[in-house]
C-alpha positions as CSV (number, residue, x, y, z in Angstrom):
1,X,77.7,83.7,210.3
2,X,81.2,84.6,210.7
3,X,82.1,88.4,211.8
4,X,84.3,89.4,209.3
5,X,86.4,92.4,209.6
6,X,85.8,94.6,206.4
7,X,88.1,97.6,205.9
8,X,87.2,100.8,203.0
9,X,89.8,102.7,201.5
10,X,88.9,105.3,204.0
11,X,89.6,102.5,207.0
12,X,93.1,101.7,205.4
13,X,93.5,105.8,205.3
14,X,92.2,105.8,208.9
15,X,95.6,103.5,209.5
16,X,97.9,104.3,207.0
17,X,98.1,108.0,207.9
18,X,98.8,108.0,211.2
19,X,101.3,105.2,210.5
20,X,103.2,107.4,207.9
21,X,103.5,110.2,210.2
22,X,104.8,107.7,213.0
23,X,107.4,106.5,211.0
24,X,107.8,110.5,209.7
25,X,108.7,111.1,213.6
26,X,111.0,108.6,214.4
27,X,113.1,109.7,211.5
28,X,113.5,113.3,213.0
29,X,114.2,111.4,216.3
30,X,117.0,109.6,214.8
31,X,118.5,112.3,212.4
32,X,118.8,114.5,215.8
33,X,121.6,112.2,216.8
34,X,123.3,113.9,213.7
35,X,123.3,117.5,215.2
36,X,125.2,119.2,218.8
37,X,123.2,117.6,222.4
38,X,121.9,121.1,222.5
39,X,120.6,121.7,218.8
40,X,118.6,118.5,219.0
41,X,116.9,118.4,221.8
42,X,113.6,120.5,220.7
43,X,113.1,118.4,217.7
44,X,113.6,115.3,219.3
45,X,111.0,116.2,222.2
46,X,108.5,117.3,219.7
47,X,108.9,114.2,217.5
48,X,109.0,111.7,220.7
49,X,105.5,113.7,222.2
50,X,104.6,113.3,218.3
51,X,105.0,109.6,218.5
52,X,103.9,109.3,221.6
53,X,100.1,111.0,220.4
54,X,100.1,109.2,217.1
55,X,100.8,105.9,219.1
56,X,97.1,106.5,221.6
57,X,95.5,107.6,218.6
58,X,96.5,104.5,217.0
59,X,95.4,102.7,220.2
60,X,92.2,104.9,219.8
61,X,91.2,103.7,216.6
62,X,92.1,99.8,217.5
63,X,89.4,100.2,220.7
64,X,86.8,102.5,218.3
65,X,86.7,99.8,215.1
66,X,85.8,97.1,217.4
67,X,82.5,98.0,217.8
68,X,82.0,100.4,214.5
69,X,80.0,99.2,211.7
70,X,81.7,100.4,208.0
71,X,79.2,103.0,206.6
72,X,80.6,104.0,202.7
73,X,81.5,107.4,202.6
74,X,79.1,109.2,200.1
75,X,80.1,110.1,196.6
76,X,80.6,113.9,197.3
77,X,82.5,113.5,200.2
78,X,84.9,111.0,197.8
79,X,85.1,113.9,195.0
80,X,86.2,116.3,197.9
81,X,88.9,114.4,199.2
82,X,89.8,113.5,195.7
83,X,90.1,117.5,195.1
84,X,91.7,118.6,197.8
85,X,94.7,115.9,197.5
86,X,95.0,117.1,194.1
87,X,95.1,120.9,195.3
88,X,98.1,120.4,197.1
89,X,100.3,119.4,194.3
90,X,98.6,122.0,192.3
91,X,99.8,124.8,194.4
92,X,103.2,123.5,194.7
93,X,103.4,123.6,191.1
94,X,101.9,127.4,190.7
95,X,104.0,128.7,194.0
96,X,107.0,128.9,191.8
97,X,105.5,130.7,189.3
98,X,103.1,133.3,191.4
99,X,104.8,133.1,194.4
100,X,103.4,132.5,197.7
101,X,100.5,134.9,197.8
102,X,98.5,134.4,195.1
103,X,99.1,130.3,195.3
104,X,98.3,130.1,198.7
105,X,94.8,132.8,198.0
106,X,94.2,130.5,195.0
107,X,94.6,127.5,197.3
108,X,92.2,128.7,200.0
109,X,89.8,129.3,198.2
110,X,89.9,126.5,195.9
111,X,89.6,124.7,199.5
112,X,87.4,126.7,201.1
113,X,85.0,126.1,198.1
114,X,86.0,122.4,197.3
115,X,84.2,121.9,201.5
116,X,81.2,123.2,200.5
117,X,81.2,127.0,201.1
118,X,79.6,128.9,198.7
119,X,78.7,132.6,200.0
120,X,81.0,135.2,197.8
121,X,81.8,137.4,201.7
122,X,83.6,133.9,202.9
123,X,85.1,132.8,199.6
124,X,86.8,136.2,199.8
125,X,87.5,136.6,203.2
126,X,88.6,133.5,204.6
127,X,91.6,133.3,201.7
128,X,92.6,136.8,202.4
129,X,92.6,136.4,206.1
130,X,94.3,132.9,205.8
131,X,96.9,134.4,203.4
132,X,97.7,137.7,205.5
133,X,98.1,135.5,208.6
134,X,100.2,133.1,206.8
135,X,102.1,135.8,205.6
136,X,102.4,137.5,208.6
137,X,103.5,134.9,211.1
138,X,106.0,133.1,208.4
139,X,106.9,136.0,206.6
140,X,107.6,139.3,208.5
141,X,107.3,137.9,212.5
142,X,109.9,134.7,211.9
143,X,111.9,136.1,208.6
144,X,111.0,133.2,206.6
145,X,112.1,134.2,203.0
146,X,108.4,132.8,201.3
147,X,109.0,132.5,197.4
148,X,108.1,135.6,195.2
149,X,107.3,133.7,191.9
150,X,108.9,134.2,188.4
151,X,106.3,136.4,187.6
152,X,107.2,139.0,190.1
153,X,110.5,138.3,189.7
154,X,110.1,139.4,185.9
155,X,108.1,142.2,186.9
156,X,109.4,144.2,188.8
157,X,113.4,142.9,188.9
C-alpha cells in the first residue's frame, strides 16, 4: 500500500495562511523602496524579520506533516471557525454605524462566546477590558482617531 499524502481544508489553511502573509510582507518590503532611506527602514526590518519567521514556520510545518497523521477536525470546532471568520466582516460593517466601542464590545464577546466561554463575569469582563485597552493604547496613548459611528455622530453632533 502506497503512502499517500492526504491534506483537509484545515492542512491547505495550515499552508495557505502563512503563505498569504509571506507574500503580504514582501509587498511592504518592496513598497518601502517608494518612501525617503530613513522613512522605510522600520517597515522594511519588520516585514524582512516577518518573512524571515513565516519562512521557519513554513519549514516547521514541512518537517511536522511528515510524520502527522490527518485527524478531522470535529464539527464544533468547524462551526467556530466558520463564526469567527464571519465575525470579522460583521464588525466591519457595524463599526461605521456604532463606532469603534460598541463594535469592537459586540465583537469580543460574540468571540469570546463563539470559543466556548459561557460564565456571564467573563462574557462581561473580558469585552470591556479588551475594549478599554484597545481604546486606550490606539485611542488616547498613540492619537489614533478610532471611528465614532453615525449614530453618535447623529446624536450628539
Amino acid at each position: 500500500m502506497s503512502k499517500k499524502a492526504t491534506y483537509t481544508w484545515v492542512g491547505i489553511a495550515e499552508w495557505l495562511f502563512p503563505l498569504v502573509l509571506l507574500a503580504f510582507c514582501l509587498l511592504l518590503f518592496f513598497m518601502g523602496f517608494r518612501y525617503q532611506p530613513r522613512t522605510r527602514e522600520l517597515p522594511q526590518i519588520i516585514a524582512a524579520i516577518t518573512a524571515a519567521m513565516l519562512v521557519a514556520h513554513l519549514a516547521l510545518i514541512r518537517m511536522d506533516r511528515r510524520d502527522a497523521k490527518t485527524v478531522p477536525m470535529p464539527r464544533a470546532n468547524k462551526a467556530a471557525l466558520i463564526y469567527s471568520l464571519l465575525a470579522v466582516p460583521v464588525f466591519i460593517l457595524i463599526l461605521h454605524f456604532l463606532g469603534f466601542i460598541i463594535a469592537s464590545l459586540v465583537l469580543v464577546a460574540a468571540l469570546t462566546y463563539i470559543l466556548g466561554m459561557r460564565r456571564t463575569p467573563v462574557l462581561v469582563a473580558v469585552p470591556i477590558g479588551a475594549t478599554l485597552f484597545l481604546y486606550a493604547v490606539f485611542g488616547m496613548l498613540l492619537g489614533v482617531p478610532l471611528p465614532r459611528g453615525l449614530i453618535f455622530q447623529l446624536l450628539f453632533h
